[in-house]
C-alpha positions in Angstrom: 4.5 6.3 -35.9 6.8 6.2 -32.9 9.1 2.7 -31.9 9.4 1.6 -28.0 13.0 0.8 -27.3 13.2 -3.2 -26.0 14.7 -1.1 -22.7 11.6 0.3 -22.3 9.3 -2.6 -22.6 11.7 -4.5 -20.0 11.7 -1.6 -17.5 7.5 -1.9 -18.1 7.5 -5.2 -17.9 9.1 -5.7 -14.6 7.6 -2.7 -12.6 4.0 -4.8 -13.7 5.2 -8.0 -12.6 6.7 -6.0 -9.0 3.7 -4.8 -8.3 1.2 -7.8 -9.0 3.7 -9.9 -7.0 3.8 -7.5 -4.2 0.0 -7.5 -4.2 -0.1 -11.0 -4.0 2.5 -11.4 -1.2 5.1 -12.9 -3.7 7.3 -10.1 -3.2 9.1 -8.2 -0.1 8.0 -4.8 0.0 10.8 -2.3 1.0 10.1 0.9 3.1 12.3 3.4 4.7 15.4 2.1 6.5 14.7 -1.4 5.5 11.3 -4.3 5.4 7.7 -3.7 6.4 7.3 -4.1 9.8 3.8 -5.6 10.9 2.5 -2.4 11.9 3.7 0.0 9.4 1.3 2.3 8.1 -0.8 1.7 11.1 -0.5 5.3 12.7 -3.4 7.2 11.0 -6.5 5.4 12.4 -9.1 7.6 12.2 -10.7 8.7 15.8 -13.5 7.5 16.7 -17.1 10.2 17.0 -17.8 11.1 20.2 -21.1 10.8 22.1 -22.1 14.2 23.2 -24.4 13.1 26.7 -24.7 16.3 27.7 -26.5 18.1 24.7 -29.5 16.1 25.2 -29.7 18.1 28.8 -32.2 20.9 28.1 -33.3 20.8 24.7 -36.1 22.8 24.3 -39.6 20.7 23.4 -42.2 21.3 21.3 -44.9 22.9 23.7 -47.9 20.0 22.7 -44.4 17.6 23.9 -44.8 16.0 27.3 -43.3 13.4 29.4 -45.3 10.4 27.4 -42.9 10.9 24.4 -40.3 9.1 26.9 -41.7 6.0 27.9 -41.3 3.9 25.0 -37.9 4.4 25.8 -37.7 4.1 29.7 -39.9 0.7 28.9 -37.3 -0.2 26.4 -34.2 0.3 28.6 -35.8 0.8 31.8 -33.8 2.7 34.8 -33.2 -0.8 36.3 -35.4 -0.1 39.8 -35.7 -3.1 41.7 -37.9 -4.1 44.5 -41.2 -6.5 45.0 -43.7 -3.4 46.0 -43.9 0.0 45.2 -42.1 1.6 48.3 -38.5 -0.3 47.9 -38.9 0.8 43.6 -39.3 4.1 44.6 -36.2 4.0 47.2 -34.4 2.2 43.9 -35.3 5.2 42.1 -34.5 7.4 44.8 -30.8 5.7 44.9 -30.4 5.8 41.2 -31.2 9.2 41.0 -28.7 10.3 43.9 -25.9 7.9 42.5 -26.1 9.2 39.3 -25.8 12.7 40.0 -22.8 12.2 42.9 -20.9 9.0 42.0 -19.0 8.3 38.4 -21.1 5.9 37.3 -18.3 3.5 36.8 -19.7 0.0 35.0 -23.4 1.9 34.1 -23.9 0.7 30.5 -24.7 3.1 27.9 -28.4 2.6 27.8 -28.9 2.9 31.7 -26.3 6.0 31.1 -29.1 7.8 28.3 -32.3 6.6 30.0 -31.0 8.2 33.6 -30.4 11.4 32.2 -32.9 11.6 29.8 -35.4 10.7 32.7 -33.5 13.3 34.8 -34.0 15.9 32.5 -37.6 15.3 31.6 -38.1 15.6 35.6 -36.2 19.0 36.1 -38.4 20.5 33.0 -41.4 19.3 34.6 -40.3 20.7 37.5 -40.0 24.4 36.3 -43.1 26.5 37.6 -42.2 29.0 34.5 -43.1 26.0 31.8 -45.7 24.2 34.1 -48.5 24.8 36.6 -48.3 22.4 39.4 -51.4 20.4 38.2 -50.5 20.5 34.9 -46.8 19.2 36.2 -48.4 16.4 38.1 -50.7 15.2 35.4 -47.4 15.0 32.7 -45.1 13.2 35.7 -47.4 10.5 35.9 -46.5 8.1 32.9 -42.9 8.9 33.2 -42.9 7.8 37.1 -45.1 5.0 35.9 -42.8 3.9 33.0 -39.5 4.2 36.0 -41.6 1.9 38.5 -42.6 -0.8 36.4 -46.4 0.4 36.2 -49.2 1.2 33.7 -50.7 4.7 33.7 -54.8 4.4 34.6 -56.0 8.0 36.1 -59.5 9.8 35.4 -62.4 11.0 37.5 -63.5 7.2 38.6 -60.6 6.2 40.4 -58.0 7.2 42.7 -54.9 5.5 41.4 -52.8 7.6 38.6 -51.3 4.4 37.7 -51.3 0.5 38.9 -48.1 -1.8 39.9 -49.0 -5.2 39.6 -47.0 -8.8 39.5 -47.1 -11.9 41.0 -46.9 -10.9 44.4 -48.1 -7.2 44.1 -51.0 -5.8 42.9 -51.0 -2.1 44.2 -52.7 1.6 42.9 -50.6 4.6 43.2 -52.0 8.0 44.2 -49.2 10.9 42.8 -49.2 14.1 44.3 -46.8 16.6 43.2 -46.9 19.3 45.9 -45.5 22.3 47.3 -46.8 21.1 51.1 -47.3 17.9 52.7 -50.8 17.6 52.6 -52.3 15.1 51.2 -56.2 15.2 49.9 -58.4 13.1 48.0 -62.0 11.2 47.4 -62.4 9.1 50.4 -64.9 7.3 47.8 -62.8 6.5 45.3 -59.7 5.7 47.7 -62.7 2.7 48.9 -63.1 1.8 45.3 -59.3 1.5 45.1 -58.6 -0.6 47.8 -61.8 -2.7 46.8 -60.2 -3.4 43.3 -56.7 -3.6 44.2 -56.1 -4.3 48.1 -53.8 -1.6 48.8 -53.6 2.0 47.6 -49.7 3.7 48.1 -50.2 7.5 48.0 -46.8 8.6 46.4 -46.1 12.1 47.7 -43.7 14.5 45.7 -42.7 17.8 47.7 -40.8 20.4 45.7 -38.2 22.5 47.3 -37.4 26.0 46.7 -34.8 29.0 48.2 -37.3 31.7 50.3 -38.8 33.9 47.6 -37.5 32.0 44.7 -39.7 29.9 42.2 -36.3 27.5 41.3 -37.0 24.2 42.8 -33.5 22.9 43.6 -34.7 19.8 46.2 -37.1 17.0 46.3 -38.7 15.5 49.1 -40.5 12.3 48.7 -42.5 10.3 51.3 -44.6 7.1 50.0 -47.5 5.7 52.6 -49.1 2.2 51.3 -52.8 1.6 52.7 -53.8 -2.0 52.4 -57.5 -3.3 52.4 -59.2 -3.7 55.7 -59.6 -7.9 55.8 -63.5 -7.1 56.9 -63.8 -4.5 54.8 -65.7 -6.1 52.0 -68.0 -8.0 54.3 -68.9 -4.3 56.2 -69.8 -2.7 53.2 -72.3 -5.1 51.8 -73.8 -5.0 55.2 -73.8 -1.2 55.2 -75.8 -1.3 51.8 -77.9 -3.0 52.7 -78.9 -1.2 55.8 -78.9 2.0 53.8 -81.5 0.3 50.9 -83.5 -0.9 53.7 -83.7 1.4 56.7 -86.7 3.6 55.4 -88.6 0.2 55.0 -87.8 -0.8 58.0 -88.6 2.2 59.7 -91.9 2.6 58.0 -94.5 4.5 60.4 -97.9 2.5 58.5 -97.8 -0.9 60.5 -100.3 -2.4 58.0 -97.3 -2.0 55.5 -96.0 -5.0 55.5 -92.2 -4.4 53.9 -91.2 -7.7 54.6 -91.0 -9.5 51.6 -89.8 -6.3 49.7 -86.4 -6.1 52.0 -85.6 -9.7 51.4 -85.7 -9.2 47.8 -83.8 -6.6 47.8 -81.5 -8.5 50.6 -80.8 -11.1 48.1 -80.2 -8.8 44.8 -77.2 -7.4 47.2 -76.3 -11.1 47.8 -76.2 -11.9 44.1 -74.4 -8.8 42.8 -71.8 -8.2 45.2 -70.0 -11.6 45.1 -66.4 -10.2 45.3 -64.8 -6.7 46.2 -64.3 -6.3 42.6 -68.1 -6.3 41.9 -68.6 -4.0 44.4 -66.0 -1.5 43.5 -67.7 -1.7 40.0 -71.3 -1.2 41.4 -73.1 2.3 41.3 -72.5 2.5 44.8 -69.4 3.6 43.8 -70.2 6.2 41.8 -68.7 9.8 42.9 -72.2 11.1 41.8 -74.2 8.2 43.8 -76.9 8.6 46.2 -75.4 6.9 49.0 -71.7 8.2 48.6 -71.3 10.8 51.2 -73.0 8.1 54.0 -70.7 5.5 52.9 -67.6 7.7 53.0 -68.5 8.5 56.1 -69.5 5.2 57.9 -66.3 3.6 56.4 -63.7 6.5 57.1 -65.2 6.1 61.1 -65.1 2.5 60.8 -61.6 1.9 59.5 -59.1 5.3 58.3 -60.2 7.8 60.7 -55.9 8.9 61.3 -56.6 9.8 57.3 -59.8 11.2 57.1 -61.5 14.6 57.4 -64.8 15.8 57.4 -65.5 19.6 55.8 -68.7 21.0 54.8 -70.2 17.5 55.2 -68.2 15.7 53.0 -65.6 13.1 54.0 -62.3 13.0 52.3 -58.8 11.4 53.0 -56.4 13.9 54.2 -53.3 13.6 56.3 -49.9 14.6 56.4 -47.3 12.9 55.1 -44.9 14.0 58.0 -47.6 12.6 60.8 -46.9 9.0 59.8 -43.6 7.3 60.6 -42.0 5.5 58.1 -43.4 6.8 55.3 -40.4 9.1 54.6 -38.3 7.7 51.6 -35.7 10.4 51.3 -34.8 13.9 49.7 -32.5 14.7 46.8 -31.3 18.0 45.8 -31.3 19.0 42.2 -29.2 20.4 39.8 -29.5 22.9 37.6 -29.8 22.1 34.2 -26.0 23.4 33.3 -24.7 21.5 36.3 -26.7 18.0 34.7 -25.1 19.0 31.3 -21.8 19.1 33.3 -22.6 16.2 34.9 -23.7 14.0 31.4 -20.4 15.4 29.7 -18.2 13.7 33.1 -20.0 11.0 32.8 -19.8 10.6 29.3 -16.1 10.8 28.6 -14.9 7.4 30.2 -17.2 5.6 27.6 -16.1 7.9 24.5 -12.5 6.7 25.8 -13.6 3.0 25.6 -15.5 3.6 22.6 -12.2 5.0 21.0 -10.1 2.5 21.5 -11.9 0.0 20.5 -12.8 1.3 17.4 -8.6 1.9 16.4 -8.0 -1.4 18.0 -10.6 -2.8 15.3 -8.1 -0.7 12.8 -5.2 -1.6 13.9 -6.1 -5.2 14.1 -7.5 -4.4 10.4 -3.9 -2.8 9.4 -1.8 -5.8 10.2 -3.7 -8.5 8.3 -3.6 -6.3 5.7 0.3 -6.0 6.4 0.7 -9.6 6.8 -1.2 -11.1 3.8 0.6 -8.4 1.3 4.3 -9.1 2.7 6.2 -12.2 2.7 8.9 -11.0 4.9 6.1 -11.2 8.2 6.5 -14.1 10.0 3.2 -15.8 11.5 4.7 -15.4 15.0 5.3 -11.3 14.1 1.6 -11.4 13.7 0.4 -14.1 16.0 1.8 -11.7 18.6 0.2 -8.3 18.1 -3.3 -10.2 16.4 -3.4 -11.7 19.9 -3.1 -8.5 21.8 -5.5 -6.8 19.5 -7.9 -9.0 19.9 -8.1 -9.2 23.7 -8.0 -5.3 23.6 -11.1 -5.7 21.4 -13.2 -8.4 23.5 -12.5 -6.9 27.1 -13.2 -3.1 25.4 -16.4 -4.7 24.2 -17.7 -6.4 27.3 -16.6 -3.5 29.1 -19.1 -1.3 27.1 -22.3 -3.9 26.6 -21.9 -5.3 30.1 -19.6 -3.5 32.7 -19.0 -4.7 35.2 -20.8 -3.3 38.6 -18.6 -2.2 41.7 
């Protein structure tokens, strides 16, 4: 059995006692060359993760992966395009696209900054003739142009529009052609149909750009030319139907065949169905497969579109170049490569990692002084009023600055 000297117990005693007191703030703690100052010990705040922007550029996909797996998140975020019709949202787009490959993209928040690129990218991939064939490439653009212009994808063999933009003031289909010409060709029928249903059918025209003898499309050139309904267009065509159900009656060679009462039923079945250009757009007479569709096509292109409308191997179609129409030009925007946009993601990247970094140590060194005040009686409230203050103001405008910068 072994004694403890009163000394010792003392000496135990009181290094207890200074250290619960300290703890509690009861006590002065002393450092190197004298008291705790407010921000000692406030150096090793640890940095801050950074957002890597420009590894999402070219990640390889999945081949059964295509450009739907992206507009949840285009919906969610959106690219921001503005306009109250489809050609000024594609010119937004158009200026988005340009600003955020040339400017700095100074006061773009980060979910506008991850959508553009990510939309960027997605475009560039579907873009490469080695991974797509142009069809193919056309068909997989579709919802992610959709998604960027506000729109819901349609498509199929029954109408003409790949996808619809509609609102309170705009109800308009949208024909996209990815091309590597400026034609552009389609059903004359089911452009009718479209115009029937919506009143105004925009063909959105896609031109890819490439060096002489090089498969690399480095350039863009988009023209977008908006077709609205005829205002006697509805009225025509129920007359035309009925001339085309009727004519062999009418021109019946037995005179004792009297077709009379036969063509005014048949008048008044027209009447009845087609009470709006929606009916009619819905009507067999619209069917790509229907009896009357090539004399319709052809009546109607005369009548009304013939500066878009061709007739080959007795079939009428719309077809028309994009650069024999003024003003349907909406601009052209050269591409990177994809190691120029990961460039490009990691410049525009590092101004928010900065921001993101200093908030987070102003959050720790905010964190450090309370700590430092609360566990030292030798701080003054004023020692900490001061740098608490300027902390905190770091913290707010670094904040705002992130969620919502401000736009220049």
């Amino acid at each position: 059995m072994f004694k403890i000297s009163d000394e010792d117990i003392m000496s135990f005693v009181k290094k207890s006692y200074k250290k619960e007191a300290k703890e509690a703030g009861l006590l002065e703690e002393e450092v190197e060359g004298g008291k705790i100052k407010i921000d000692s010990g406030c150096e090793g705040i640890p940095v801050y993760p950074t957002l890597n922007l420009n590894k999402l550029i070219g990640k390889k996909q999945p081949s059964d992966v295509d450009a739907r797996q992206f507009r949840g998140m285009l919906e969610r975020v959106g690219i921001s395009v503005v306009g109250g019709d489809v050609k000024s949202r594609i010119q937004s787009l158009n200026n988005i696209i340009v600003n955020t490959l040339e400017t700095d993209m100074k006061g773009v928040a980060l979910d506008q900054m991850v959508s553009r690129f990510v939309f960027l990218d997605s475009f560039l991939a579907l873009l490469d003739r080695a991974s797509y064939e142009p069809q193919m490439a056309g068909l997989l653009l579709e919802p992610l142009i959709a998604a960027v212009l506000k729109g819901e994808q349609k498509g199929g063999t029954q109408v003409i529009a790949d996808f619809e933009v509609t609102g309170e003031d705009i109800d308009t289909g949208v024909s996209l052609k990815l091309k590597g010409d400026n034609i552009v060709k389609g059903s004359m029928i089911l452009f009718i149909k479209g115009l029937l249903i919506h009143g105004e059918i925009g063909f959105y025209h896609v031109r890819k750009l490439s060096q002489p003898k090089s498969n690399i499309v480095n350039a863009v050139d988009m023209s977008y030319h908006n077709i609205e309904r005829p205002p006697k267009l509805f009225e025509y065509l129920v007359e035309q139907i009925k001339y085309l159900r009727t004519r062999d009656m009418k021109k019946a060679v037995d005179v004792a065949q009297d077709n009379t009462d036969e063509v005014k039923r048949i008048i008044a079945e027209i009447d009845k169905l087609m009470i709006s250009p929606e009916a009619l757009a819905n009507s067999l007479y619209f069917d790509p497969n229907g009896v009357y569709k090539r004399e319709i096509e052809e009546i109607v292109a005369k009548k009304f579109f013939s500066d878009i409308s061709k007739k080959e191997g007795g079939t009428t179609a719309v077809h028309f170049s994009v650069l024999g129409i003024e003003g349907t030009h909406v601009g052209n925007i050269k591409l990177p490569t994809v190691n120029e946009l990961r460039v490009r993601a990691a410049t525009t990247i590092n101004k928010l990692n900065d921001d993101v970094a200093d908030l987070y140590k102003n959050i720790g060194l905010l964190s450090c002084i309370m700590k430092n005040y609360t566990s030292s009686s030798g701080i003054g409230r004023d020692a900490f009023a001061e740098k608490a203050s300027e902390y905190a103001v770091e913290i707010q405008n670094t904040a705002e600055e992130i969620s919502s910068p401000k736009q220049e």
